[in-house]
Residue frames as qw, qx, qy, qz and C-alpha x, y, z in Angstrom:
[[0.000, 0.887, 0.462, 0.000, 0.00, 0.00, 0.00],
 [0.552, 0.513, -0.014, 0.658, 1.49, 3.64, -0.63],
 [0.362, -0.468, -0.599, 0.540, 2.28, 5.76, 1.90],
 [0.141, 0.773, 0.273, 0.555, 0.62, 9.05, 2.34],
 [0.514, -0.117, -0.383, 0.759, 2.74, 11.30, 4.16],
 [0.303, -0.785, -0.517, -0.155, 0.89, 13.73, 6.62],
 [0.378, 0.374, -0.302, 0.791, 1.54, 16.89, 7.86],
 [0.530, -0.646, -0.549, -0.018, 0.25, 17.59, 11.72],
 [0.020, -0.607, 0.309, -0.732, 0.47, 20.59, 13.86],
 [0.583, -0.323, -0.545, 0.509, 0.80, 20.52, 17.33],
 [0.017, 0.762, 0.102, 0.639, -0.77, 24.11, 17.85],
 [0.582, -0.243, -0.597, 0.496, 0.92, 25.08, 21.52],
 [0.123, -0.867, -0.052, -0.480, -0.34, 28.20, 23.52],
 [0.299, -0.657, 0.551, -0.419, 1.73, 29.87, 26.62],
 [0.454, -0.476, 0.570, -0.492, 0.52, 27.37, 28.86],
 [0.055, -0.345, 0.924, 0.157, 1.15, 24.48, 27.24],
 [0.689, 0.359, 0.548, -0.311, -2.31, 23.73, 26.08],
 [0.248, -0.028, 0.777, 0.579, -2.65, 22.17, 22.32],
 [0.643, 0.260, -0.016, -0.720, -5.73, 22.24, 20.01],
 [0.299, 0.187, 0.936, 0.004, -7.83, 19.19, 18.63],
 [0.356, 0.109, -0.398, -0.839, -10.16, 18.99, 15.76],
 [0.458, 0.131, 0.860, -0.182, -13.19, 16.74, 15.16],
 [0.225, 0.063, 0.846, 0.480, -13.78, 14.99, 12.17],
 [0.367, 0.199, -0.291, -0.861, -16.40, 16.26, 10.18],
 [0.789, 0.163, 0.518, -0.286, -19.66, 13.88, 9.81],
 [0.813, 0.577, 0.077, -0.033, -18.53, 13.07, 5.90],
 [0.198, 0.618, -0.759, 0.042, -14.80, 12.09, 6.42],
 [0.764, -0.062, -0.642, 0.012, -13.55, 8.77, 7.67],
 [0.387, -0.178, -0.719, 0.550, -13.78, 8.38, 11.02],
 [0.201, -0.671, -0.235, -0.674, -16.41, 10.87, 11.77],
 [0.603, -0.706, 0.024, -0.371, -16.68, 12.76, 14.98],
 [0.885, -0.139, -0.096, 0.433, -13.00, 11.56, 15.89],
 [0.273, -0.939, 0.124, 0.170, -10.39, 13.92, 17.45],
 [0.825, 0.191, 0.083, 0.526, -7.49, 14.29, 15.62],
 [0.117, -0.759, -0.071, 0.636, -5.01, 17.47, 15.52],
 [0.445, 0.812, 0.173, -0.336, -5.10, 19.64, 12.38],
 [0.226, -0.465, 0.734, 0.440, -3.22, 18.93, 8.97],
 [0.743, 0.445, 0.190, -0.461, -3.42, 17.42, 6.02],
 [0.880, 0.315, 0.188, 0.303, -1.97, 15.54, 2.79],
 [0.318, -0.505, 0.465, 0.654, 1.70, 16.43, 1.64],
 [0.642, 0.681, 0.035, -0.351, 0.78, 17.53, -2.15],
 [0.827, 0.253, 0.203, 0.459, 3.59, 16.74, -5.00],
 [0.385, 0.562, -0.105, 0.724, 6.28, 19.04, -5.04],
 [0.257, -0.827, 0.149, -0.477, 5.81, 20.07, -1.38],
 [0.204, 0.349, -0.714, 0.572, 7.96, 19.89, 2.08],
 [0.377, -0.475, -0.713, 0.353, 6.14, 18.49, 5.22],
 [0.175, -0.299, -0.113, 0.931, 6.49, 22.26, 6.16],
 [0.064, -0.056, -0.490, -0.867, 5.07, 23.80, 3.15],
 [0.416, -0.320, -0.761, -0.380, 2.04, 21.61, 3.92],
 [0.360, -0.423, -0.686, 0.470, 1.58, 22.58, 7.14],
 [0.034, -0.154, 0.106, 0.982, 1.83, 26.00, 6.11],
 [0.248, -0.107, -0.666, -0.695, -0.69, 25.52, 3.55],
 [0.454, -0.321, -0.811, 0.180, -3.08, 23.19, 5.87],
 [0.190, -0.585, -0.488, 0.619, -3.45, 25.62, 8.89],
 [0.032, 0.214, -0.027, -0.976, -4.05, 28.67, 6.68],
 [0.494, -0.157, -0.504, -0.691, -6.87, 27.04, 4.38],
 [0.432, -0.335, -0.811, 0.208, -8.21, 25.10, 7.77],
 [0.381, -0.455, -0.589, 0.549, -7.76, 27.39, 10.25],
 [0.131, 0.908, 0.301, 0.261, -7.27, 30.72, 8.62],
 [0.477, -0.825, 0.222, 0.207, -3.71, 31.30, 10.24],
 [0.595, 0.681, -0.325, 0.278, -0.59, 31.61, 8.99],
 [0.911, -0.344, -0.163, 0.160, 2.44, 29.98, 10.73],
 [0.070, 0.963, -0.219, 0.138, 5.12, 32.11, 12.25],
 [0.065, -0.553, 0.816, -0.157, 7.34, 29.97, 14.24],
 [0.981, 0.035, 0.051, -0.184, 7.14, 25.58, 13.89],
 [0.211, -0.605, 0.753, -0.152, 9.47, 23.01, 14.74],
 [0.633, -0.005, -0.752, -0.184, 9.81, 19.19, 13.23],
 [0.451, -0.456, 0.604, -0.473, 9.23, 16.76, 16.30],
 [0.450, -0.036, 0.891, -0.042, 7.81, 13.45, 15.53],
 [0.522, 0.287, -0.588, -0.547, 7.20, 10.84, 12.80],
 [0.502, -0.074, 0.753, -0.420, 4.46, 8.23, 13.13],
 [0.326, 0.042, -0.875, -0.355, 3.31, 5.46, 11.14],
 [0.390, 0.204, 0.799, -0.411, 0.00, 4.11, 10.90],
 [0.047, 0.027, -0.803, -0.594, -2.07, 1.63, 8.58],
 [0.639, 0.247, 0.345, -0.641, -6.20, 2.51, 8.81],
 [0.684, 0.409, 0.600, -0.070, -8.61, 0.42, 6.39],
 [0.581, 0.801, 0.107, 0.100, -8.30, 3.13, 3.35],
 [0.273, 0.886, -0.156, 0.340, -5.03, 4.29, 4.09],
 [0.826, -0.314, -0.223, 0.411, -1.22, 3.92, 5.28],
 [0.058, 0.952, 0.080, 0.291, -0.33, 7.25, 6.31],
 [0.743, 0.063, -0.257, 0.615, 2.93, 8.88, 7.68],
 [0.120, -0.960, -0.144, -0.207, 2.55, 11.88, 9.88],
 [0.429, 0.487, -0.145, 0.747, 4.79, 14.72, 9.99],
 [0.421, -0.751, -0.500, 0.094, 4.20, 16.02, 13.60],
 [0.438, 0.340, -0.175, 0.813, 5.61, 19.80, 14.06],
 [0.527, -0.284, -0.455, 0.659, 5.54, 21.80, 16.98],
 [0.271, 0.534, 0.276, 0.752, 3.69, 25.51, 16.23],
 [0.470, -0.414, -0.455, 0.633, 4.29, 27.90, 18.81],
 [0.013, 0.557, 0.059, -0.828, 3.42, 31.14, 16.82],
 [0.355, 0.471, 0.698, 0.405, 0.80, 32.19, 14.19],
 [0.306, 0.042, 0.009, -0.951, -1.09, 35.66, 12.97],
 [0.465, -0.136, -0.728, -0.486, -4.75, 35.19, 12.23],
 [0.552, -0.137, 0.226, -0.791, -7.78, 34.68, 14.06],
 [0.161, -0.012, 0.983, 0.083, -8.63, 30.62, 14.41],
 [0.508, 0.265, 0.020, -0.819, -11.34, 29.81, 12.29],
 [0.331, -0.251, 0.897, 0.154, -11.68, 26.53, 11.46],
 [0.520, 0.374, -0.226, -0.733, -13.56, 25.56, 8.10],
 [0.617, 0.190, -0.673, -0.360, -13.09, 21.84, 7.87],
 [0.306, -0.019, -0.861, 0.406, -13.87, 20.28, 11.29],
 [0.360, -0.667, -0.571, -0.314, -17.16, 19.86, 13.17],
 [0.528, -0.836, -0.144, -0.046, -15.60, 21.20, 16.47],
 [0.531, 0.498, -0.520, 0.447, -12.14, 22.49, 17.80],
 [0.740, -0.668, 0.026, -0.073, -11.14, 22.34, 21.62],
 [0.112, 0.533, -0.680, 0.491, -7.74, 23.37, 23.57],
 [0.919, -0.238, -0.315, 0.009, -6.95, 20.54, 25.33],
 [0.371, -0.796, 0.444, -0.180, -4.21, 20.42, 28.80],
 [0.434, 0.410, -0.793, 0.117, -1.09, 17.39, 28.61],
 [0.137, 0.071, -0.900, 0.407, -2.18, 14.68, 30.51],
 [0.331, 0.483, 0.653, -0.480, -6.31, 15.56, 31.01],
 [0.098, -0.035, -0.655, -0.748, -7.37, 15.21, 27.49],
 [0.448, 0.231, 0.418, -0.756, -11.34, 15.78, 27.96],
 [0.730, 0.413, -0.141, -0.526, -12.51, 14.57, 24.44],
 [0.386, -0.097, 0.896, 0.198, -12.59, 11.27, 22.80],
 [0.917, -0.003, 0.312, 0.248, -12.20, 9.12, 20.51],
 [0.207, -0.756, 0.302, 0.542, -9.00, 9.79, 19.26],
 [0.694, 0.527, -0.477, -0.111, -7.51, 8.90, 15.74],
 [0.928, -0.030, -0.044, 0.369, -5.51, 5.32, 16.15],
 [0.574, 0.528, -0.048, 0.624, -2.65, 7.34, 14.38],
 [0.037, 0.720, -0.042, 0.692, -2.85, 10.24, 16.85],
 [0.711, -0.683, -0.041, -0.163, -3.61, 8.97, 20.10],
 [0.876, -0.127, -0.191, 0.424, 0.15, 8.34, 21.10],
 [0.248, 0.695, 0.051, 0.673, 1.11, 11.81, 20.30],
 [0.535, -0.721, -0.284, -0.337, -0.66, 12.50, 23.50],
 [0.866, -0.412, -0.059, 0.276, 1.66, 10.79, 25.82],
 [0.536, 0.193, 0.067, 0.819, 4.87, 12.52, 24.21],
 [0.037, -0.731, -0.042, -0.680, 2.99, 16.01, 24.72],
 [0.596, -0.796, -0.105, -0.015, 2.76, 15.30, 28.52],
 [0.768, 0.057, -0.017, 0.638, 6.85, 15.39, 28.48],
 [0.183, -0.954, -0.064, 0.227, 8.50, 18.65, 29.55],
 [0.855, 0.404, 0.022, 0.325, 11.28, 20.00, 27.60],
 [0.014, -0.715, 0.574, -0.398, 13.92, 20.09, 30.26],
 [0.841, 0.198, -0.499, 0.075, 15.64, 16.52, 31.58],
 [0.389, -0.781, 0.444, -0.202, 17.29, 16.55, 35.23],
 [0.914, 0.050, -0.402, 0.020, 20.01, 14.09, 36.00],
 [0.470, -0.866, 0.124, -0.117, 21.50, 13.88, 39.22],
 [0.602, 0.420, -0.488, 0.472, 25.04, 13.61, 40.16],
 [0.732, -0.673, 0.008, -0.104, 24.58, 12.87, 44.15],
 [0.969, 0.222, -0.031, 0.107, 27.78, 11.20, 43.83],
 [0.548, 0.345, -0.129, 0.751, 29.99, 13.74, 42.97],
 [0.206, -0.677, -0.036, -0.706, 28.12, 16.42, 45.57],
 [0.034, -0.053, 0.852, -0.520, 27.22, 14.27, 48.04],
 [0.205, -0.595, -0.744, -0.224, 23.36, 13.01, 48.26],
 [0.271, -0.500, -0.530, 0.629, 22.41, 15.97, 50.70],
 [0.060, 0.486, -0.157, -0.858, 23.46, 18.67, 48.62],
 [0.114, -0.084, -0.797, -0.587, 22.18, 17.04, 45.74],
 [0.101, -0.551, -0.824, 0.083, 18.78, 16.57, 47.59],
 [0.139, -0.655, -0.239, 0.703, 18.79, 20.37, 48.36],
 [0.104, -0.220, 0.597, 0.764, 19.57, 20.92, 45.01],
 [0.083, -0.321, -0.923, -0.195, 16.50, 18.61, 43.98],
 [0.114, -0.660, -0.618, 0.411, 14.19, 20.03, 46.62],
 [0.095, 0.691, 0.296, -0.653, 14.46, 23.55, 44.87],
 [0.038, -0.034, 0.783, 0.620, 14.75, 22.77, 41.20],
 [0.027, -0.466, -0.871, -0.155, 11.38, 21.41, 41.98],
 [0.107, -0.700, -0.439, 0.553, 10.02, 24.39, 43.55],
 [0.397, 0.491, -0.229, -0.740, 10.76, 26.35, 40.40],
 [0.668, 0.438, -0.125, -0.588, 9.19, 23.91, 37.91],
 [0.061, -0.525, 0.849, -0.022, 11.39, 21.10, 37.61],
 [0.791, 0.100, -0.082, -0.598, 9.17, 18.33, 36.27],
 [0.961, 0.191, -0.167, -0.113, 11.16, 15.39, 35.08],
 [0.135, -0.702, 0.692, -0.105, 14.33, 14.02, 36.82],
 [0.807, 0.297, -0.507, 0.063, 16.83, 10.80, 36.36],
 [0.591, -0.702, 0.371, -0.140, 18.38, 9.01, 39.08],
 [0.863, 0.397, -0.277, 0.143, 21.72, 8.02, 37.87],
 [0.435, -0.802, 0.352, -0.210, 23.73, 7.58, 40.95],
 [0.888, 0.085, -0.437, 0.113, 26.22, 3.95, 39.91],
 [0.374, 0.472, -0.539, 0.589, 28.89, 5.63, 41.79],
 [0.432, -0.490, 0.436, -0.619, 27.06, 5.51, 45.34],
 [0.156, -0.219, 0.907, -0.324, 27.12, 2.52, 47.31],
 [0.417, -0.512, -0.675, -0.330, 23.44, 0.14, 47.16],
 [0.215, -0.670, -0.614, 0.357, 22.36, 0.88, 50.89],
 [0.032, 0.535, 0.046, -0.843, 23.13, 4.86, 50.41],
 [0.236, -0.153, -0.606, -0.744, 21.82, 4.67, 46.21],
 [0.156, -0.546, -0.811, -0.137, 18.54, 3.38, 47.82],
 [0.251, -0.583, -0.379, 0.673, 18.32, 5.96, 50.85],
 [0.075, 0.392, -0.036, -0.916, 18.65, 8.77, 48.51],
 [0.095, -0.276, -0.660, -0.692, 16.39, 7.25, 45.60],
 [0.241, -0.542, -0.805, -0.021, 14.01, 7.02, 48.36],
 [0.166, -0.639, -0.222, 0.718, 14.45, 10.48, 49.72],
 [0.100, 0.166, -0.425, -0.884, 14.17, 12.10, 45.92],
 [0.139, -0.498, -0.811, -0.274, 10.96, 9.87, 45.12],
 [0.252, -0.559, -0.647, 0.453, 9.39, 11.39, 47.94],
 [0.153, -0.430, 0.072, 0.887, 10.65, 14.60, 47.00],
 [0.018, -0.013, -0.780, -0.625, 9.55, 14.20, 43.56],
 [0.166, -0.429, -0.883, 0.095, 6.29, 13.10, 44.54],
 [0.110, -0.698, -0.475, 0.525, 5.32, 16.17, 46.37],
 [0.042, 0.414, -0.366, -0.832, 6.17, 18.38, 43.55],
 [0.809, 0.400, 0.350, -0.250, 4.15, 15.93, 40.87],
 [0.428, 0.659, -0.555, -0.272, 7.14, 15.54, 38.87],
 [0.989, 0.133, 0.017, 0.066, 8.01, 11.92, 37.63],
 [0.288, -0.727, 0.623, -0.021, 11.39, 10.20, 38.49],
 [0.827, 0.499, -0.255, 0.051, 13.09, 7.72, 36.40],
 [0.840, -0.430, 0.311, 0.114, 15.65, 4.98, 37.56],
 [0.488, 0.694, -0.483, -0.219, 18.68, 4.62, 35.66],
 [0.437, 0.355, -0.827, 0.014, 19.52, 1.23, 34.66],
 [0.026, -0.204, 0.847, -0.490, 18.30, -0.34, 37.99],
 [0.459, -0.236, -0.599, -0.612, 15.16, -2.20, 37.87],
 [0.470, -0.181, -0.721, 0.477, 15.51, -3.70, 41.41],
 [0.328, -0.148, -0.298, 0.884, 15.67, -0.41, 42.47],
 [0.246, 0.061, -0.026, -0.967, 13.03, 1.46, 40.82],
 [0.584, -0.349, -0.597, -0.425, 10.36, -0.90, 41.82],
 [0.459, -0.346, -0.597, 0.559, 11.57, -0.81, 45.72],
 [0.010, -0.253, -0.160, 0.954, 10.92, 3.04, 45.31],
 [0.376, 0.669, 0.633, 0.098, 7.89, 2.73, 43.01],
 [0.185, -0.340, 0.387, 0.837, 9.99, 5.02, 40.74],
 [0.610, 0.558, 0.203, -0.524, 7.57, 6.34, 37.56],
 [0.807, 0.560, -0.188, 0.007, 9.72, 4.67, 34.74],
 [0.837, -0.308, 0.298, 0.340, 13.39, 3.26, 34.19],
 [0.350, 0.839, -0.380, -0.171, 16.07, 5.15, 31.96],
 [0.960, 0.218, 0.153, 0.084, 17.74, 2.43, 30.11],
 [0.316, -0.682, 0.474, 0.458, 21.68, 2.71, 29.55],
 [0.247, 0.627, -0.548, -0.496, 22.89, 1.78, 26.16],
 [0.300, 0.398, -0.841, -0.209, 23.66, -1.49, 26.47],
 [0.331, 0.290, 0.820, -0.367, 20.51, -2.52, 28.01],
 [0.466, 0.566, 0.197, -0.651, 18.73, -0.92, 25.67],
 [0.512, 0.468, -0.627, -0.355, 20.59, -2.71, 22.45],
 [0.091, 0.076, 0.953, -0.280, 19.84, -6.52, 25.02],
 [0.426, 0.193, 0.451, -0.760, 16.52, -5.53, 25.08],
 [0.097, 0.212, 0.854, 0.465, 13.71, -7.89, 22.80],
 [0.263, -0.710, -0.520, -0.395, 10.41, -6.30, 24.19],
 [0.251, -0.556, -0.016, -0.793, 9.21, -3.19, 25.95],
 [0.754, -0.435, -0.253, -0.423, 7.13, -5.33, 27.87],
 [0.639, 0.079, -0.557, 0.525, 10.21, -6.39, 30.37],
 [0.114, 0.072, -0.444, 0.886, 9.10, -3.46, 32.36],
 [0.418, -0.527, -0.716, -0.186, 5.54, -4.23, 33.41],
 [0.333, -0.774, -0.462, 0.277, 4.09, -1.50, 35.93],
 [0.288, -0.445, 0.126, 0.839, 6.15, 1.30, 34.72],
 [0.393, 0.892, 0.152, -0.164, 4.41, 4.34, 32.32],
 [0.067, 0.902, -0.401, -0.145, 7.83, 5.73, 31.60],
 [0.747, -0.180, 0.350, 0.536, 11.00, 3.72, 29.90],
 [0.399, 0.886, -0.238, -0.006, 13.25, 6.04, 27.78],
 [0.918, -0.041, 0.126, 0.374, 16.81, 5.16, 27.03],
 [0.039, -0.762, 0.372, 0.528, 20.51, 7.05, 26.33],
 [0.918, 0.143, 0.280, 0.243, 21.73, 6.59, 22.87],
 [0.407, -0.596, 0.345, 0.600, 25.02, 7.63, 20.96],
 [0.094, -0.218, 0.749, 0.618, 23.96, 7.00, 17.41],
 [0.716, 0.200, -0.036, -0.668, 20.68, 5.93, 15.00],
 [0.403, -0.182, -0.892, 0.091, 21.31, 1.83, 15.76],
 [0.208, -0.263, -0.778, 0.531, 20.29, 3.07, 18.94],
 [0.274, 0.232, 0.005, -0.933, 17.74, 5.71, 18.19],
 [0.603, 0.109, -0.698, -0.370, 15.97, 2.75, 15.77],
 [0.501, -0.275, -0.820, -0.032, 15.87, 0.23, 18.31],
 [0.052, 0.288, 0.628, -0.721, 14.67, 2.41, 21.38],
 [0.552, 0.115, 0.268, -0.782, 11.59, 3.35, 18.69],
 [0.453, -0.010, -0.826, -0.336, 11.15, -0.13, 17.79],
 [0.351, -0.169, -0.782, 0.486, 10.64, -1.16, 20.92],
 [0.359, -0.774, -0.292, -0.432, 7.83, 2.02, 21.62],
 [0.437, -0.046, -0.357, 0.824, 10.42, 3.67, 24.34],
 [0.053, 0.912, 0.391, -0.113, 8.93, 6.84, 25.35],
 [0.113, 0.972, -0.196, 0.067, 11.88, 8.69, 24.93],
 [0.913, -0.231, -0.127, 0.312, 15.29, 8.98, 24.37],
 [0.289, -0.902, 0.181, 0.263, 18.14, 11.05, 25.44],
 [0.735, 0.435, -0.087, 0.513, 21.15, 11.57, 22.48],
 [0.205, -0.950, 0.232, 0.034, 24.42, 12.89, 23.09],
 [0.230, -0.810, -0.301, 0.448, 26.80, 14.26, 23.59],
 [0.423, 0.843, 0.274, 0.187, 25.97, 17.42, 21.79],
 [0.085, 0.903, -0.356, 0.224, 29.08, 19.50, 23.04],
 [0.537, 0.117, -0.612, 0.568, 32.36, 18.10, 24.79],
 [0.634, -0.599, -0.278, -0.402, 31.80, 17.95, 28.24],
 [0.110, -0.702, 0.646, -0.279, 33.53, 18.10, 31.80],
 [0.793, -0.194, 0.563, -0.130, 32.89, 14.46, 32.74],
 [0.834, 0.298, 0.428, 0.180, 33.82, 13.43, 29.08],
 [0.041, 0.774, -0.268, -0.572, 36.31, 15.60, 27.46],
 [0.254, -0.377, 0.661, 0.597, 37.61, 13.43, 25.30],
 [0.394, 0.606, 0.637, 0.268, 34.41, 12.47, 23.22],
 [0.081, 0.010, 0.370, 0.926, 33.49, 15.11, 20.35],
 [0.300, 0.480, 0.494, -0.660, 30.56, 16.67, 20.63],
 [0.447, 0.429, 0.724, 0.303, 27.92, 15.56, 17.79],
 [0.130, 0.130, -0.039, -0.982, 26.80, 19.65, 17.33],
 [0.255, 0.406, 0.408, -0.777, 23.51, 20.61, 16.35],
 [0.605, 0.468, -0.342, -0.546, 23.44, 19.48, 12.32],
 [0.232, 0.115, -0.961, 0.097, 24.31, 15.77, 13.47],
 [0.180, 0.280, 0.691, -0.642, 21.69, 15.82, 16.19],
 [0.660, 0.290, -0.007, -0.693, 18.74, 17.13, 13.86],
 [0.632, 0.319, -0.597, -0.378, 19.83, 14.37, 11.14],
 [0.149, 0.084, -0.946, 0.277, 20.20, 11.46, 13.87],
 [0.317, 0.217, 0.687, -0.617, 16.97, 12.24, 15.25],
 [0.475, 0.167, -0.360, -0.785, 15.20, 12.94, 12.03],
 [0.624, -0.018, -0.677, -0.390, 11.86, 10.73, 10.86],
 [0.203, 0.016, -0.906, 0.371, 11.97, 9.29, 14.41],
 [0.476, -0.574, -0.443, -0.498, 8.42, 8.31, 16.27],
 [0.581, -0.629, -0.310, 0.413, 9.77, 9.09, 20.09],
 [0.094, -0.983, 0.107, -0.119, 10.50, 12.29, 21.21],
 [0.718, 0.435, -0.167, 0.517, 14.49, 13.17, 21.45],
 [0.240, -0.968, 0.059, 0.046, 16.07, 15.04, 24.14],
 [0.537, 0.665, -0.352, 0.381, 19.85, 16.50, 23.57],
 [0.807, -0.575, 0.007, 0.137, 22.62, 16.09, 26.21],
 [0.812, 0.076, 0.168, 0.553, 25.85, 17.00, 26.51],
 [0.436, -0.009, 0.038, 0.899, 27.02, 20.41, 27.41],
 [0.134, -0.346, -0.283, -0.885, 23.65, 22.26, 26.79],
 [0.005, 0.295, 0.520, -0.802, 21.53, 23.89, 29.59],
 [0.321, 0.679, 0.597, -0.282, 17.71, 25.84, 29.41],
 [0.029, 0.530, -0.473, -0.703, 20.09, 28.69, 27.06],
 [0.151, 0.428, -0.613, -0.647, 19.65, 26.45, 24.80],
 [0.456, 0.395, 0.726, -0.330, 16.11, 25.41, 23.96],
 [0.501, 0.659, 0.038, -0.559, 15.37, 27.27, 20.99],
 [0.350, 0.471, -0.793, -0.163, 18.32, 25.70, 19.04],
 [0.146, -0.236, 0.959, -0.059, 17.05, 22.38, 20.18],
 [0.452, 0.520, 0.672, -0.270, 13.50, 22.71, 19.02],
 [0.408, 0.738, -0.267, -0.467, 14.71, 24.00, 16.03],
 [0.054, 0.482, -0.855, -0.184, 16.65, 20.86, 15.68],
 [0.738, -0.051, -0.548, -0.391, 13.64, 18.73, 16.10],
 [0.201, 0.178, -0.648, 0.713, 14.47, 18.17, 19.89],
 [0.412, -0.752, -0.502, 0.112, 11.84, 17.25, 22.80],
 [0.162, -0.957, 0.096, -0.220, 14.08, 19.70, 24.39],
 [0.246, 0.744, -0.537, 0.313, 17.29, 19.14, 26.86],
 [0.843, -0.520, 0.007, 0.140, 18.93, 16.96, 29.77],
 [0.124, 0.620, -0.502, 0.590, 21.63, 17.97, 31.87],
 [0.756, -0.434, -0.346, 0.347, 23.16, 17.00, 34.86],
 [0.339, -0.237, -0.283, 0.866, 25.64, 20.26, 36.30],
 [0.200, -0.189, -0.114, -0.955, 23.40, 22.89, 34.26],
 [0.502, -0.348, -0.767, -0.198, 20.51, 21.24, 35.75],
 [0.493, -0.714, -0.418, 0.270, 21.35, 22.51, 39.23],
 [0.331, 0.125, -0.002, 0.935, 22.91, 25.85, 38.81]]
């Protein structure tokens, strides 16, 4: 079957709410939520088409958009490839001429249903914040590092890694269990690295997968009771098999030389887009880059960043 390749917006206001359309009573799938877009024409860019798409939908014009994710998916009439882009700025009044209904929707309390098949993963990737913590108790000491932790969260601080090999097991537990907690009270989700033991003794939200667990790995499904697995990789083997596998995310690097790693080369910012390209999991960069440098990572097609020293500055 051929593929028809879809362009999809991801319309984002301030506060991090999205928009949703619903199918029209004389399309397929009537009265199904899907977000706005349409067919890539001949002779056009994913872009272009988005362009095109939101102005003769909506009646806007697109000022600022960002690739982000590529998803596959095979309905009854149609195997379709969507171009998902990020669109953070338009002119124009919304008006919407080819949907029965539109509706701003909040990450994580979607209100409307049924979704498209094709779309309904999207969802999960939008709850993701696009800033990574990773802690380095180790080298601080767990204390400071908790203190550290304790007011990250207080300003906004959403998503954090516990990647502590270097501490002992009785003190790695103590402090995973003192961050959970932490974590907890803030509502921000906390991810084990590499330890499975470990982030089911804490009832950690997910498991961040090193490399070489993540190229062992045959099925997702190894991590029963966890929402969250994401994974580091160094390259597109790994980038490939963390979204075979339906990872939620994964963390590339490293984008600059770095003080724990001088001697690796830093992949820059025109490696990173092309490694991540076409992928169907969000991407966060690593490796030398801090909250500075968000724009240039959602310009690269970037979820957004992780850090470990800029993280707690």
């Amino acid at each position: 079957m051929k593929i028809t390749q879809v362009a999809a917006a991801v319309l984002l206001r301030p506060d991090g709410s999205f928009l949703l359309g619903q199918r029209a009573p004389d399309t397929f799938y009537p009265g199904y939520w899907e977000f706005p877009g349409g067919k890539v024409e001949p002779g056009e860019t994913p872009r272009q088409a988005l362009e095109r798409e939101l102005e003769e939908e909506l009646g806007i014009r697109v000022l600022s958009a960002h690739p982000w994710i590529v998803r596959e998916h095979r309905y009854e009439h149609a195997h379709v490839r969507l171009h998902f882009f990020r669109v953070g700025a338009w002119t124009g009044e919304l008006r919407d001429h080819v949907h029965s209904a539109l509706s701003w929707q909040v990450p994580g309390e979607t209100s409307v249903a049924p979704m498209l098949p094709a779309n309904g993963p999207v969802l999960k990737a939008l709850d993701l914040p696009d800033f990574y913590a990773i802690t380095q108790a180790a080298a601080i000491g767990p204390a400071l590092q908790l203190a550290q932790l304790e007011r990250a969260l207080a300003a906004g601080l959403r998503l954090v890694q516990l990647r502590e090999p270097g501490l002992a097991a009785a003190e790695r537990g103590e402090f995973a269990r003192a961050a959970v907690a932490l974590c907890r009270a803030h509502g921000a989700r906390v991810l084990i690295n590499g330890d499975l033991e470990l982030a089911r003794a804490v009832a950690a939200d997910g498991i961040h997968l090193p490399s070489r667990q993540l190229m062992a790995l045959q099925d997702r499904s190894d991590f029963p009771g966890f929402r969250w697995v994401a994974a580091s990789c160094h390259d597109r083997r790994e980038l490939e098999q963390a979204d075979r596998l339906g990872l939620d995310f994964a963390v590339l690097g490293p984008l600059a030389r770095t003080v724990s790693h001088p001697e690796r080369p830093g992949l820059g910012w025109d490696a990173f887009a092309a490694l991540a390209q076409g992928l169907g999991l969000p991407v966060y960069a690593l490796g030398g880059v801090g909250r500075d440098d968000l724009p240039t990572a959602w310009a690269a097609g970037a979820q957004g960043v992780a850090a470990i020293r800029a993280a707690w500055n």
